[in-house]
C-alpha positions as CSV (number, residue, x, y, z in Angstrom):
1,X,11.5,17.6,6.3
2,X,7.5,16.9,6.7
3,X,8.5,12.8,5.0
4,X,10.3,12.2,8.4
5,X,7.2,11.4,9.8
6,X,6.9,8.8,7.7
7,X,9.5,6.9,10.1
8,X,6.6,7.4,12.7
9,X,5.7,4.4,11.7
10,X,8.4,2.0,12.2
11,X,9.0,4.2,16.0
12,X,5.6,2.9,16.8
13,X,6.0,-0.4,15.6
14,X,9.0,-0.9,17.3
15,X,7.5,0.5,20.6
16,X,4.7,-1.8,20.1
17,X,7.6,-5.0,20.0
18,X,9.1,-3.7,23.1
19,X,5.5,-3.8,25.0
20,X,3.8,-6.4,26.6
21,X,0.1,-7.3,26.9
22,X,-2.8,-4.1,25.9
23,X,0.4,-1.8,24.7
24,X,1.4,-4.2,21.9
25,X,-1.2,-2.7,20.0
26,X,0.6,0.6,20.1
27,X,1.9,0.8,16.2
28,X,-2.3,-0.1,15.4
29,X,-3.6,2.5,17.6
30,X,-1.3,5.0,15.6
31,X,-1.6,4.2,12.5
32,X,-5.8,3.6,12.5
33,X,-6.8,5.9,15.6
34,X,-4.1,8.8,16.2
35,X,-3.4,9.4,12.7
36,X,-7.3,9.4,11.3
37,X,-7.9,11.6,14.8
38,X,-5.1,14.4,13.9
39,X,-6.5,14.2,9.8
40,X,-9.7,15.2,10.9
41,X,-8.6,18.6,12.4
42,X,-6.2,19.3,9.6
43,X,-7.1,20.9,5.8
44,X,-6.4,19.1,2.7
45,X,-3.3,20.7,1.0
46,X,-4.1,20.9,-2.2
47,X,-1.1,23.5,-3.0
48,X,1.6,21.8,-5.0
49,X,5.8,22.7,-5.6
50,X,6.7,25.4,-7.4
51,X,7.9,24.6,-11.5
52,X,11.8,25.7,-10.0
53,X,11.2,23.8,-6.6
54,X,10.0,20.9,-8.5
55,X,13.6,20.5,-10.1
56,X,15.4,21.0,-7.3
57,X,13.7,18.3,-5.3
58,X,14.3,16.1,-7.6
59,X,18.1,16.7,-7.3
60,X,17.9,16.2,-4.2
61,X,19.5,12.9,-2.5
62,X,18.3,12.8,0.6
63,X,14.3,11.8,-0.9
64,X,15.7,9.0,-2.0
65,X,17.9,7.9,0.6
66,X,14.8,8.4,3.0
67,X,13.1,4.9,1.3
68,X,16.7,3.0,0.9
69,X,17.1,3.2,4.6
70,X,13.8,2.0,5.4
71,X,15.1,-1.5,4.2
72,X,17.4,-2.2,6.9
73,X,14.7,-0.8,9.6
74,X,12.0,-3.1,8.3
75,X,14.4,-6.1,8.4
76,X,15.7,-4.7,12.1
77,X,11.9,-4.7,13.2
78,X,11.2,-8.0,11.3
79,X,14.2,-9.9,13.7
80,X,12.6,-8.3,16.7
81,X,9.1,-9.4,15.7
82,X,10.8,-12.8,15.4
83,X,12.8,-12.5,18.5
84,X,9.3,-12.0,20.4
85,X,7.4,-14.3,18.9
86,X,10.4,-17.2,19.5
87,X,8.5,-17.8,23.0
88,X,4.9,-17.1,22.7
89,X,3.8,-14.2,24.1
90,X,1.7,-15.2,27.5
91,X,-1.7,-14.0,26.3
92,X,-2.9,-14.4,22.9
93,X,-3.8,-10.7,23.1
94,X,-0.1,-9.6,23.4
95,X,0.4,-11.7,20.4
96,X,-2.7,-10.5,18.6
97,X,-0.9,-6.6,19.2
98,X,3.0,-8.0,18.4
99,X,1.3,-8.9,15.3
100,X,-0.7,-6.4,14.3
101,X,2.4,-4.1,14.8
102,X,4.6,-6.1,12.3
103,X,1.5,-6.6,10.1
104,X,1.3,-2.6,9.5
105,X,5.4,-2.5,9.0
106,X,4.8,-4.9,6.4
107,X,2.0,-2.9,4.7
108,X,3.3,0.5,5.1
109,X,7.3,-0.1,4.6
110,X,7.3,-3.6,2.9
111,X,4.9,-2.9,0.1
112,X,4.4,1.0,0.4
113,X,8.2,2.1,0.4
114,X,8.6,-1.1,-2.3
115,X,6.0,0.3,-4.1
116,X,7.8,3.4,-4.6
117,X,11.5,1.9,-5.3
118,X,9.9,-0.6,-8.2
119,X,9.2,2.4,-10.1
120,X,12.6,3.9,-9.7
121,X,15.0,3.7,-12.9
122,X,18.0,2.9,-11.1
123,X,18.6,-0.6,-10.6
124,X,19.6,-0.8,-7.7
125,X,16.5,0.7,-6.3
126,X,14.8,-2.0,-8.1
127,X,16.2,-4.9,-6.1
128,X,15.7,-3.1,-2.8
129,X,11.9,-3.0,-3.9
130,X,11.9,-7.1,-4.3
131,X,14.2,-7.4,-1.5
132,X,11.5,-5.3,0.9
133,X,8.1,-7.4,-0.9
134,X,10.4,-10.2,0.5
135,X,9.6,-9.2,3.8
136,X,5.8,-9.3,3.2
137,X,6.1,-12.5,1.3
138,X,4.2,-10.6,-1.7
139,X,6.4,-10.8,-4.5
140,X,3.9,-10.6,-7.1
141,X,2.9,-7.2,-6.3
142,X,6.1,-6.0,-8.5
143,X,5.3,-8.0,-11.3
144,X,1.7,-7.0,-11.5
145,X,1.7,-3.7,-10.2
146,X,3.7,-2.5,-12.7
147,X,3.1,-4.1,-15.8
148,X,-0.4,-5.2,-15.3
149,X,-1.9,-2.3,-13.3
150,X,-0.7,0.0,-14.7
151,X,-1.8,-0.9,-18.0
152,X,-5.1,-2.2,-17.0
153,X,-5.9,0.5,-14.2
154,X,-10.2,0.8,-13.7
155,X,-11.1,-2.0,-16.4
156,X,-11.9,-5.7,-15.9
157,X,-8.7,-6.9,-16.9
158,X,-7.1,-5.2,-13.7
159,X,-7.8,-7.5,-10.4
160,X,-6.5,-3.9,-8.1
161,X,-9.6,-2.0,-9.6
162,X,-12.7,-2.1,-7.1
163,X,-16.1,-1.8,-8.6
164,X,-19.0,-0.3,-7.8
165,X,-20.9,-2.2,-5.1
166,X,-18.3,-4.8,-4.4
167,X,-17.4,-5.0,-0.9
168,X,-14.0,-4.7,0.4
169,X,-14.2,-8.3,1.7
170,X,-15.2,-9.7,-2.0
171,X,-12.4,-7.3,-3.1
172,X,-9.7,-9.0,-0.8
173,X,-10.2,-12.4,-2.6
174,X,-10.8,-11.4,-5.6
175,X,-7.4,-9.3,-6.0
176,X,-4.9,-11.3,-4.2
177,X,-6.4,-14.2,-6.3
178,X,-6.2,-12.7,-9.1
179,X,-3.2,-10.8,-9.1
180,X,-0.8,-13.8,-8.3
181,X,-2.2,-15.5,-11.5
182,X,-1.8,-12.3,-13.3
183,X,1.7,-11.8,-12.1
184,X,2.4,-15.6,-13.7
185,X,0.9,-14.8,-16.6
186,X,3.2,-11.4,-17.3
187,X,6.4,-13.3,-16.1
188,X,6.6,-16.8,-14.9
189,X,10.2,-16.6,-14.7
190,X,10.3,-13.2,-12.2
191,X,7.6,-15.0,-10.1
192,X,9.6,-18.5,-10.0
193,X,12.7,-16.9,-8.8
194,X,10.4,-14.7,-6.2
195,X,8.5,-17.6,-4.5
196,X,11.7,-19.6,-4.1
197,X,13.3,-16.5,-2.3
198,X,10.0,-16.3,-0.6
199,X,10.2,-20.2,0.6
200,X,14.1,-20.0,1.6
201,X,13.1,-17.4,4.0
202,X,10.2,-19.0,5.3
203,X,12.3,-22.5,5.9
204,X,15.2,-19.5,7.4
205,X,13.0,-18.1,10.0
206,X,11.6,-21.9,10.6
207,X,15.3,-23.2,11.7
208,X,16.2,-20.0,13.2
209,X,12.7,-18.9,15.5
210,X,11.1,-21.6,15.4
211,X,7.5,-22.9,14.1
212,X,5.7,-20.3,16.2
213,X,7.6,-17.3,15.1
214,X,6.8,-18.4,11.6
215,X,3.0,-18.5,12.1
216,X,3.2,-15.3,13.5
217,X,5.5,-14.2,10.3
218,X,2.3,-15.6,8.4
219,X,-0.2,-13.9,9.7
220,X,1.7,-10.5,10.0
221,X,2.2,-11.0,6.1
222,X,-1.3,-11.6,5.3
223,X,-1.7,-8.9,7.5
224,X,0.3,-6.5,5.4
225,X,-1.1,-7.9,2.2
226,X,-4.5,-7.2,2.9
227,X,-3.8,-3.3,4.3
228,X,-2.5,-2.7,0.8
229,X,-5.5,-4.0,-1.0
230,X,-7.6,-2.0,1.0
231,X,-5.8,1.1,0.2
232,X,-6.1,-0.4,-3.6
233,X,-9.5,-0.6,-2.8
234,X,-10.0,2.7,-1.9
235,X,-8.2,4.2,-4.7
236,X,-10.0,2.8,-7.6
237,X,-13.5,2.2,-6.1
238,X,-16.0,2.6,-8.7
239,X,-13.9,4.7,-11.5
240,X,-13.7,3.1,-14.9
241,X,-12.2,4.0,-18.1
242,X,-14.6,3.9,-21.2
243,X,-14.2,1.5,-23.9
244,X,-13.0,2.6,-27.2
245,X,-15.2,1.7,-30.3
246,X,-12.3,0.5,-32.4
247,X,-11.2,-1.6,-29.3
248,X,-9.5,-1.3,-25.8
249,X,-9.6,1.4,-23.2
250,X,-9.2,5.3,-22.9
251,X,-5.7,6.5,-22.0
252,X,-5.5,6.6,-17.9
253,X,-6.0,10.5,-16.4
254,X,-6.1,11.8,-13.3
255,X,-10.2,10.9,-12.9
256,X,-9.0,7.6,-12.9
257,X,-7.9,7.3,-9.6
258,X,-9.0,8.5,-6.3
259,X,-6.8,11.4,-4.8
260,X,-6.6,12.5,-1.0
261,X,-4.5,15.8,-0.3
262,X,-4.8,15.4,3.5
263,X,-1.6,16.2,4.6
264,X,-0.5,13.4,7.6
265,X,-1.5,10.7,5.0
266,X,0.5,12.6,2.8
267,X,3.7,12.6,4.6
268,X,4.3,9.1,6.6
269,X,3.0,7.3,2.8
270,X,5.7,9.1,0.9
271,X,2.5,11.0,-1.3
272,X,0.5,7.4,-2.2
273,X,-2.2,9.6,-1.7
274,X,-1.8,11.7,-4.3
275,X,-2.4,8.7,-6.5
276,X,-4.3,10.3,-9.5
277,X,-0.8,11.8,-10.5
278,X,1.0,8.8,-10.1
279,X,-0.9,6.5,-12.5
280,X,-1.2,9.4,-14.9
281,X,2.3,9.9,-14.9
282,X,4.3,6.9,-13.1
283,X,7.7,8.2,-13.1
284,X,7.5,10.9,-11.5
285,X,8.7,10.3,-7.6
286,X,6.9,11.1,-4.7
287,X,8.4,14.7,-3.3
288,X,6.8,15.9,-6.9
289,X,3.5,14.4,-7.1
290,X,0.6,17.1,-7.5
291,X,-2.9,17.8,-6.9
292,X,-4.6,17.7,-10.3
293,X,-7.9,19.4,-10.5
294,X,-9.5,16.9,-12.8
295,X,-9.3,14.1,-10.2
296,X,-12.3,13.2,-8.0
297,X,-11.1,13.4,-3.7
298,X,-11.7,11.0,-1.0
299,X,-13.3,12.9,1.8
300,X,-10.7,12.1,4.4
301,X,-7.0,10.4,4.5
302,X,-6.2,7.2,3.9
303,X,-7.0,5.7,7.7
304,X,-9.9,6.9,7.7
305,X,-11.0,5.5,4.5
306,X,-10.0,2.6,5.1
307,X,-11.9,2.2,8.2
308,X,-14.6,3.4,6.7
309,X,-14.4,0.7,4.1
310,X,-14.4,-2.3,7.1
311,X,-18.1,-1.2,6.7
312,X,-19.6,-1.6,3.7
313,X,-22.9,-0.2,3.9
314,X,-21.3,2.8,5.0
315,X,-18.7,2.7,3.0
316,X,-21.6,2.6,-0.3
317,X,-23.6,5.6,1.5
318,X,-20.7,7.9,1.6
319,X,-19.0,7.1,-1.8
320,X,-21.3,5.5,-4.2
321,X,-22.9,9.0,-5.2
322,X,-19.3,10.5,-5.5
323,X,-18.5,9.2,-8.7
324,X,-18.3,10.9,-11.5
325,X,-21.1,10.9,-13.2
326,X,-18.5,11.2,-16.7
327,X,-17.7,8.1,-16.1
328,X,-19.5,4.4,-16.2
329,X,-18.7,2.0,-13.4
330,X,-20.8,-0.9,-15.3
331,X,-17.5,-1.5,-17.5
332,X,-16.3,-2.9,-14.4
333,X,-18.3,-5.7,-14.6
334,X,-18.4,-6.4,-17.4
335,X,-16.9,-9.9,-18.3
């Protein structure tokens, strides 16, 4: 039951749409100052299922059905975003907060929970992974994510690998830049049909809320965008695979990834901490995921990183010295 407080997050975004002036900010102040607050108090779990519990969750239905209903909610709290912003708010801090509030929905359910469906087998599951990047206007995070990332995980081909020393403002351009041309490149045709999706709904919401509403639909997007390149950011920071002398890369392990076991981060991101285990093994779903012992460990959850990482020369003073010394960030760079 612990992955029902991932719907924390959509409860505090849609108290923040209900709100007016300071209290608008209600979903940010949970996500990046309650959350971080309650991580710091509570132990990493590093403990993982049981072989016999491990099958049994994955029999389970109601895992599953915990993302599919997430993508009615986020389009429920994208028509009230919309709604809001059809007359603009009276002070441009109420809008900054009505904003910010659909900006973390669109980051935590329209690429997180997406994230998770676009690796499902099922079809269905699939579509409702395009259908939610939809509502983020970020399409080309299913093309590239999983068949360039994937692949190309800590090595310079992979524009969602951070390197040593690179900022997470240099990272932000650099890997939305370069992960729309590396989504073309993988599938022009999956892209085509995603952008024109994208620009009927942006010409919808135009004729249906109006020119202001859209802006704010904009900015909430980029909003969204950029939260989950900072948490690529802090995933990948500095790990690298080594280069093979009769050409390409190592297989991806666990070291290859950054892995946080602290449990709110845990729950309300269906286990994107626990990201060592996912690009090691990418099928597996997210009640299963486990702590691996190879794996090097972020010293706090996911908020708190990523705070951290809005300053950089803190950011370099906590983590540079924590990788592993087994491994050699300067293929990162290289060209």
């Amino acid at each position: 039951m612990k992955y029902l407080l991932a719907y924390t997050i959509p409860i505090a975004v849609f108290l923040s749409l209900e709100m007016q002036g300071f209290s608008s900010f209600i979903a940010l102040f949970y996500a990046f100052g309650l959350l971080p607050l309650l991580e710091f108090f509570l132990p990493a779990t590093p403990s993982n299922l049981p072989t016999g519990e491990e099958a049994l969750a994955l029999r389970r239905p109601f895992y599953d059905w915990l993302l599919r209903t997430l993508v009615p909610i986020q389009f429920f709290l994208l028509h009230r975003f919309l709604s809001r912003m059809q007359e603009p708010p009276a002070h441009l801090l109420e809008a900054a907060g009505l904003i910010s509030a659909m900006g973390v929905s669109c980051g935590v359910i329209g690429i997180n929970v997406a994230h998770e469906l676009g690796h499902r087998n099922l079809k269905a599951d699939r579509i409702l992974a395009r259908i939610l990047l939809s509502t983020s206007l970020y399409w080309q995070f299913y093309v590239e994510h999983n068949r360039g990332h994937h692949k190309n995980v800590s090595t310079p081909g992979d524009p969602e690998s951070s390197r040593l020393g690179e900022s997470l403002y240099a990272f932000w351009i650099r890997s939305v830049r370069d992960s729309f041309l590396s989504a073309w490149r993988l599938d022009a045709e999956e892209m085509t049909i995603g952008l024109g999706i994208q620009a009927l709904m942006t010409v919808g919401i135009a004729m249906n809320y109006g020119a202001v509403a859209l802006l704010g639909f904009l900015m909430s997007s980029l909003f969204g965008i950029l939260l989950l390149q900072s948490v690529n950011y802090i995933e990948h920071y500095g790990l690298a695979r080594r280069r093979l002398p009769a050409g390409g890369f190592e297989t991806v392990r666990p070291d290859h990834s950054w892995n946080s076991d602290h449990p709110l981060s845990r729950a309300v991101l269906f286990e994107l901490s626990r990201h060592s285990d996912h690009h090691a093994n990418a099928t597996r779903k997210y009640p299963v995921l486990r702590h691996l012992e190879p794996s090097p460990q972020l010293p706090a959850g996911y908020p708190t990183m990523i705070l951290l990482a809005l300053i950089p020369p803190l950011w370099f003073s906590v983590m540079d010295s924590r990788i592993p010394k087994v491994q050699d960030p300067s293929i990162l760079t290289e060209s």
